[in-house]
C-alpha positions as CSV (number, residue, x, y, z in Angstrom):
1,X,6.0,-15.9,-9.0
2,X,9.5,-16.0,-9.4
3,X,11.3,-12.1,-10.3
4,X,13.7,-12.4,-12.7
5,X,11.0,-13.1,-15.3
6,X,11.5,-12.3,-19.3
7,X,9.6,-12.9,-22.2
8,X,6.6,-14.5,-21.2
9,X,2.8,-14.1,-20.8
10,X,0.3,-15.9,-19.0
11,X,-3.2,-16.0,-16.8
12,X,-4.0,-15.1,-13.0
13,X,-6.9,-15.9,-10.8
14,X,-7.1,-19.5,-12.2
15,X,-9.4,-20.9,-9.2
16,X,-9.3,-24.4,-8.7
17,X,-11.8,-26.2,-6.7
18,X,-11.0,-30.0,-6.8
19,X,-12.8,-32.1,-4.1
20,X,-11.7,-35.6,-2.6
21,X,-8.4,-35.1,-3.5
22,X,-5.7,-37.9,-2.8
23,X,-5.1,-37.5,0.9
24,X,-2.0,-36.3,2.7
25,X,-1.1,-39.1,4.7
26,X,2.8,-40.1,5.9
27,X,3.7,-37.2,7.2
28,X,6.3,-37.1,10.0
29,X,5.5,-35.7,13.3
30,X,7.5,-32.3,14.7
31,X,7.3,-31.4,18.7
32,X,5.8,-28.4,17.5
33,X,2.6,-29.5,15.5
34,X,-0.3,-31.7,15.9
35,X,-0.7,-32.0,11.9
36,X,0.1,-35.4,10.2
37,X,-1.7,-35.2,6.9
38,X,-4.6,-33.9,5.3
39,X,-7.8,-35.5,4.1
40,X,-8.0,-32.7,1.0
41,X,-11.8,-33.4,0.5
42,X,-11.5,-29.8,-0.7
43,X,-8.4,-29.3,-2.7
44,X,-8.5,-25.5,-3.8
45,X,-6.1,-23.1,-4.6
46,X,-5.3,-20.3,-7.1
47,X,-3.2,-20.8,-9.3
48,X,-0.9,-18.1,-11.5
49,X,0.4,-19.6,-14.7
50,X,3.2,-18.0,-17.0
51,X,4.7,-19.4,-20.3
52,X,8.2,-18.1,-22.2
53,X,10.2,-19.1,-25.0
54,X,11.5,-17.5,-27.8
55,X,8.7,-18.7,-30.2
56,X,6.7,-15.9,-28.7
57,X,9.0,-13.2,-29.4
58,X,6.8,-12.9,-32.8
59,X,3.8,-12.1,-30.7
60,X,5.6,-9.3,-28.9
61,X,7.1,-7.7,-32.0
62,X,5.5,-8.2,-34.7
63,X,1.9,-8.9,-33.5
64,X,1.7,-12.6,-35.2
65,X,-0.1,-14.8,-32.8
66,X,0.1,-18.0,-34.7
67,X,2.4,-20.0,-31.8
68,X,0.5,-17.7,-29.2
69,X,-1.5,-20.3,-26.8
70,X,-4.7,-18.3,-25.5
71,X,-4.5,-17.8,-22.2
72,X,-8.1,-19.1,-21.6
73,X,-7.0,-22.4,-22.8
74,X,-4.3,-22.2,-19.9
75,X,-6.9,-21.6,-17.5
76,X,-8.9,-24.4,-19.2
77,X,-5.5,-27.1,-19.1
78,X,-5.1,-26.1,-15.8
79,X,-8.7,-26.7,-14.7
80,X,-9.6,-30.3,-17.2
81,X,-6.0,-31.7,-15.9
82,X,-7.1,-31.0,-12.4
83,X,-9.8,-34.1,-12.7
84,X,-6.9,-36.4,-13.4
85,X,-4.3,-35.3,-10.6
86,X,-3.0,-38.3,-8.4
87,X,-1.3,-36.2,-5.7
88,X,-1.8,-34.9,-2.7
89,X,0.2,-31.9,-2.3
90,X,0.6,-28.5,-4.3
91,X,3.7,-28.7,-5.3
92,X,2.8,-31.7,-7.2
93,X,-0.1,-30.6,-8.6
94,X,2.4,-27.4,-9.9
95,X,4.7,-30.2,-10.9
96,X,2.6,-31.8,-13.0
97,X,0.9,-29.0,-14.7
98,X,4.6,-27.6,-15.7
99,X,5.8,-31.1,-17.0
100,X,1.8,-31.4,-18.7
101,X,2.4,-27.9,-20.6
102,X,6.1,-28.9,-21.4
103,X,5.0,-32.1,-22.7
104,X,1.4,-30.7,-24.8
105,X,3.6,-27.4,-26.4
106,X,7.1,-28.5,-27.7
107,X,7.6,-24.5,-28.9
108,X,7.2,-23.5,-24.7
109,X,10.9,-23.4,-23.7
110,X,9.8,-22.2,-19.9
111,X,6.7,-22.7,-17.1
112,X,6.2,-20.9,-14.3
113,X,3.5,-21.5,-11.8
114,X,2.6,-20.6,-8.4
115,X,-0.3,-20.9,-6.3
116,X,-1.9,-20.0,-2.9
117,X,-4.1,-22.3,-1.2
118,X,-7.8,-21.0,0.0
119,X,-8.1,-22.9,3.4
120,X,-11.7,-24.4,4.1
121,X,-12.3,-25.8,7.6
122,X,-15.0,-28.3,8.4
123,X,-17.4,-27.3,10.6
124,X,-18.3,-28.4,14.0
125,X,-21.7,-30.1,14.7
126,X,-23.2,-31.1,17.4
127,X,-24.7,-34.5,17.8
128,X,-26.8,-34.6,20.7
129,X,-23.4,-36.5,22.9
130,X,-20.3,-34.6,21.2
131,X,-19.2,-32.5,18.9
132,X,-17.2,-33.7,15.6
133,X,-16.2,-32.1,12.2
134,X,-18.2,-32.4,9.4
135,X,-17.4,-34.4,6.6
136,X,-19.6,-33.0,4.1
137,X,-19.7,-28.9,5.3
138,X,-17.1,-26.5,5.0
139,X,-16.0,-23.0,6.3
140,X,-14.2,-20.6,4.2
141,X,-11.1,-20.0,6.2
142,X,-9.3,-16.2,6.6
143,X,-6.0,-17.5,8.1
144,X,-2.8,-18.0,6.8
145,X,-2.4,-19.5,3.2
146,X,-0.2,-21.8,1.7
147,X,1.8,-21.1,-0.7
148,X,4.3,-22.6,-3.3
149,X,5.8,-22.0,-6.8
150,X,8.0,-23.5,-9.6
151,X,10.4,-22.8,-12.9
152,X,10.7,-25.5,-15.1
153,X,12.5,-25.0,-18.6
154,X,13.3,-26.9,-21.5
155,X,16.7,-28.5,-21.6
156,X,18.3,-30.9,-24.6
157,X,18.0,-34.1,-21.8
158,X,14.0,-32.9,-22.0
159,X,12.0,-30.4,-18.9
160,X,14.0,-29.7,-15.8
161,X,12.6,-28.0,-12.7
162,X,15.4,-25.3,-11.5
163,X,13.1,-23.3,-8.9
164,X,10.8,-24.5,-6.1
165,X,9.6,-23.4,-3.2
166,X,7.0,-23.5,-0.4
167,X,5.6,-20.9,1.4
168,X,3.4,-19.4,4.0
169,X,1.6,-16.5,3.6
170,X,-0.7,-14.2,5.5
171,X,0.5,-15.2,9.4
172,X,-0.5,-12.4,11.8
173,X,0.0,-13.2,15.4
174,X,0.2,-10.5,18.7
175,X,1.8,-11.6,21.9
176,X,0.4,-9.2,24.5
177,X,3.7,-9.6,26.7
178,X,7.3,-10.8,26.6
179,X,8.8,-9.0,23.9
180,X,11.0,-5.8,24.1
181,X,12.6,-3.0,21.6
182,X,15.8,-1.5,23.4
183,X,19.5,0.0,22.9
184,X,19.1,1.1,19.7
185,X,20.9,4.4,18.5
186,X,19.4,7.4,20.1
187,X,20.0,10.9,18.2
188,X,17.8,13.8,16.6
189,X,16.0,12.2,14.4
190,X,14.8,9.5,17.6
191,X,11.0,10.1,19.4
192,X,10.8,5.9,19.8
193,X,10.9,4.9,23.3
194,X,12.4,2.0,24.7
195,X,10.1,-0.5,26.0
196,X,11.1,-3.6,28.1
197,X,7.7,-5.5,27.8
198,X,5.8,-4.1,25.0
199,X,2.6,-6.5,22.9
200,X,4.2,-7.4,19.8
201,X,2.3,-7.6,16.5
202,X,3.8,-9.1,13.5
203,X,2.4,-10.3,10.1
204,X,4.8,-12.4,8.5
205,X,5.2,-14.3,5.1
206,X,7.4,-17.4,4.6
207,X,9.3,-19.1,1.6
208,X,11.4,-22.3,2.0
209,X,13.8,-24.2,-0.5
210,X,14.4,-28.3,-1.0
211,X,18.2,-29.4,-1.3
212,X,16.2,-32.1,-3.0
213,X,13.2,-31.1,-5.5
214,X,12.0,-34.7,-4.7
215,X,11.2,-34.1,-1.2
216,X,8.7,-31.6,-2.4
217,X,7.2,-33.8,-5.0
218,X,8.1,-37.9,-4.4
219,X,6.4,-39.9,-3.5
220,X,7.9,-40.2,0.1
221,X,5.8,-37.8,2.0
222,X,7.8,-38.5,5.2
223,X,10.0,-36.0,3.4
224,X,7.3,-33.1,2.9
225,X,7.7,-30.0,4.5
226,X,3.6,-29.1,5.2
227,X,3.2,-25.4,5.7
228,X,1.1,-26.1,8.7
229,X,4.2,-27.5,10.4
230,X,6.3,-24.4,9.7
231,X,3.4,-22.5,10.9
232,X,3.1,-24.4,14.4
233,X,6.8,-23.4,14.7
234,X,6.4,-19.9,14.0
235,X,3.7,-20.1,16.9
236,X,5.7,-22.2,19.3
237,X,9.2,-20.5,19.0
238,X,7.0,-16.7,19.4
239,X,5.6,-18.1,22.6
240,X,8.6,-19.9,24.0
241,X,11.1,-16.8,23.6
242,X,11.7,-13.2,25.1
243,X,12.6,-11.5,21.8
244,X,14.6,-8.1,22.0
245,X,13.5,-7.6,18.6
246,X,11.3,-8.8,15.0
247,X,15.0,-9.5,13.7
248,X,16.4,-11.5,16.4
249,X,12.8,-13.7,16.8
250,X,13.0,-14.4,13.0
251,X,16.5,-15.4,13.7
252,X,15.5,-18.2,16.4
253,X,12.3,-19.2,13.8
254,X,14.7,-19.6,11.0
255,X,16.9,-21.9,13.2
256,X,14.0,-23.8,14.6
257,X,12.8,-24.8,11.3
258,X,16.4,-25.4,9.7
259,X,16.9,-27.6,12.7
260,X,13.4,-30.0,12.4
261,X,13.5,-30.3,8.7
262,X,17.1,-30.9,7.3
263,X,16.1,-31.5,4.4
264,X,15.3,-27.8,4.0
265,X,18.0,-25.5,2.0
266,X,16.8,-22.1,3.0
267,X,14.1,-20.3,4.5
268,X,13.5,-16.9,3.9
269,X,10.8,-14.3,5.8
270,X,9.4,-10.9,5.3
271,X,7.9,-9.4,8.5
272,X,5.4,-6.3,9.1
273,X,5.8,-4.9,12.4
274,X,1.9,-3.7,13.1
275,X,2.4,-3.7,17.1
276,X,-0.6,-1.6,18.7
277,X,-0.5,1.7,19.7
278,X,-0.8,2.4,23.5
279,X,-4.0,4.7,24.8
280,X,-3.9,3.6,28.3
281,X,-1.3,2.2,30.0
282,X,-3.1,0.7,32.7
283,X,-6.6,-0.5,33.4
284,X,-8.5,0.3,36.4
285,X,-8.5,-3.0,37.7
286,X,-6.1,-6.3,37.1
287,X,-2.9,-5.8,34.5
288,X,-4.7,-5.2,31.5
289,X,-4.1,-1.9,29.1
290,X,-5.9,-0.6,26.2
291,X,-4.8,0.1,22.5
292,X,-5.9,0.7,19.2
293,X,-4.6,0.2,15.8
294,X,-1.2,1.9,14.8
295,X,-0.6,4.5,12.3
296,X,1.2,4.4,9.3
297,X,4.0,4.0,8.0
298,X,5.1,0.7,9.3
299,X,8.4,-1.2,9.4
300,X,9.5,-4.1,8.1
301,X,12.4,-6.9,8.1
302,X,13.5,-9.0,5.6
303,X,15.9,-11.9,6.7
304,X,17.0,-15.2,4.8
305,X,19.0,-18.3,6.0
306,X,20.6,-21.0,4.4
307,X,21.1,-24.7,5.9
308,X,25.1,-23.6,6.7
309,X,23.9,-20.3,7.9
310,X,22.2,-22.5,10.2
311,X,25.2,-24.9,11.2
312,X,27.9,-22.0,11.9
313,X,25.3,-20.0,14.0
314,X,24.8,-23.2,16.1
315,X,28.5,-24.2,16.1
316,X,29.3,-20.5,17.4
317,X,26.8,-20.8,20.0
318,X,28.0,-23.9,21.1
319,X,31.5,-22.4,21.3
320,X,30.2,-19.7,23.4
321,X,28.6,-21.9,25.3
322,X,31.4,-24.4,26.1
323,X,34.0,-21.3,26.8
324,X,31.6,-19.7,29.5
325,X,31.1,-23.0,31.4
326,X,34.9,-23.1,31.7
């Protein structure tokens, strides 16, 4: 959910199981993916739901609960407006819920909701000749989890959205070689050593902005940012580069993405630094080493960029560039 949050109320832990879904279809292809839709024959998510407005100030000061909307009939709107939901993406199905509650509770002056999705995979058979995916059995999924939330408030010209977002939650991904930690400040307080090739162990979480909040819910899914795409560019850009450093990889992410998807405002990250901790440097035989799982505490990075971030950092670079060819 969103911070700055005031007076409102609301429920968690609304799980949502809706299958055959409207598929994902239309979507454009990146280098960096193989995903072009989704078939959404299980559509599931949980969903967080949050209503404000001033009628409820009553509730909160003087205990009268006469405009108070339980919250188990949130969690039941949610879950009977579910059956009738033409979309195919979960910022739509957010959408439509917010506008829904808007539309069935003229004293609600503000929605929030935000969900994360719980990923099933179909499971592999075997059929004698091959191997396919079943269309009919599922596994429960402990990967990354998509993610996406949105503010819409009551305005005189009637509901307007005026937050949305996607996300990716949950990544966690070690490359055993080709990353480095080095030149930073040395003093009293400094036991780290430098390391030129180190594994590097990250978990990471993901939010990303729309300069347009049709993109995210139109009908033009050639404009739809899937979190599975951002994902396979996380992946790609981690193996492709020799990072000096968590800050400087989340630097070449956040360009990455900015530069596939320009209809994208912002992207934001919050990494977790989790890189193993060395026992043995070297195995008795071939390159191979052997580590266990760090101590606490752990660091982190937070880092944001915004689509002219984006530009200037590329117009510098090609400035650089240009001068040192001369």
């Amino acid at each position: 959910m969103f911070m700055d949050r005031g007076l409102m109320y609301g429920k968690g832990d609304v799980f949502v199981y809706r299958t055959y879904a409207t598929p994902l279809q239309g979507v454009t292809p990146i280098p960096e993916s193989a995903y072009v839709g989704d078939d959404n024959v299980i559509f599931a998510w949980n969903v967080n739901v949050a209503l404000g407005g001033e009628a409820f100030r009553s509730s909160f000061v003087d205990g009268d609960n006469a405009l108070v909307v339980a919250t188990d009939s949130m969690k039941n709107f949610i879950l009977r407006h579910a059956a009738n939901f033409e979309g195919s993406t979960i910022e739509s199905f957010l959408y439509v819920m917010a506008a829904r509650f808007m539309n069935r509770y003229s004293h609600v002056d503000e929605v929030e909701l935000s969900a994360e999705r719980l990923p099933f995979d179909p499971v592999a058979i075997g059929t004698g000749s091959s191997v396919t995916a079943s269309p009919l059995v599922f596994r429960r999924s402990r990967n990354e989890r998509t993610t996406a939330a949105i503010r819409m408030k009551r305005t005189p010209s009637g509901p307007l959205i005026t937050a949305l977002q996607g996300g990716l939650v949950g990544v966690q991904l070690i490359k055993v070689k080709g990353s480095s930690f080095a030149g930073f400040i040395r003093d009293e307080y400094t036991t780290l050593p430098e390391t030129s090739d180190r594994p590097l162990f990250i978990y990471l979480n993901l939010t990303w902005t729309y300069d347009d909040f049709d993109d995210a819910i139109g009908g033009d899914m050639s404009r739809y940012v899937p979190a599975e795409q951002i994902g396979d560019i996380v992946q790609t850009v981690f193996h492709e580069v020799v990072s000096p450093s968590i800050q400087h990889l989340l630097h070449l992410i956040g360009l990455r993405i900015l530069e596939r998807f320009p209809q994208l405002a912002a992207i934001s990250f919050e990494s977790n630094n989790r890189t193993w901790e060395t026992v043995v440097e070297q195995a008795v035989t071939g390159e191979g080493a052997v580590y266990t799982e760090p101590r606490p505490p752990y660091g982190f990075q937070r880092y944001s960029m915004t689509r002219s971030e984006a530009d200037e950092y590329r117009q510098n670079y090609d400035t650089r560039i240009r001068s040192s060819a001369r």
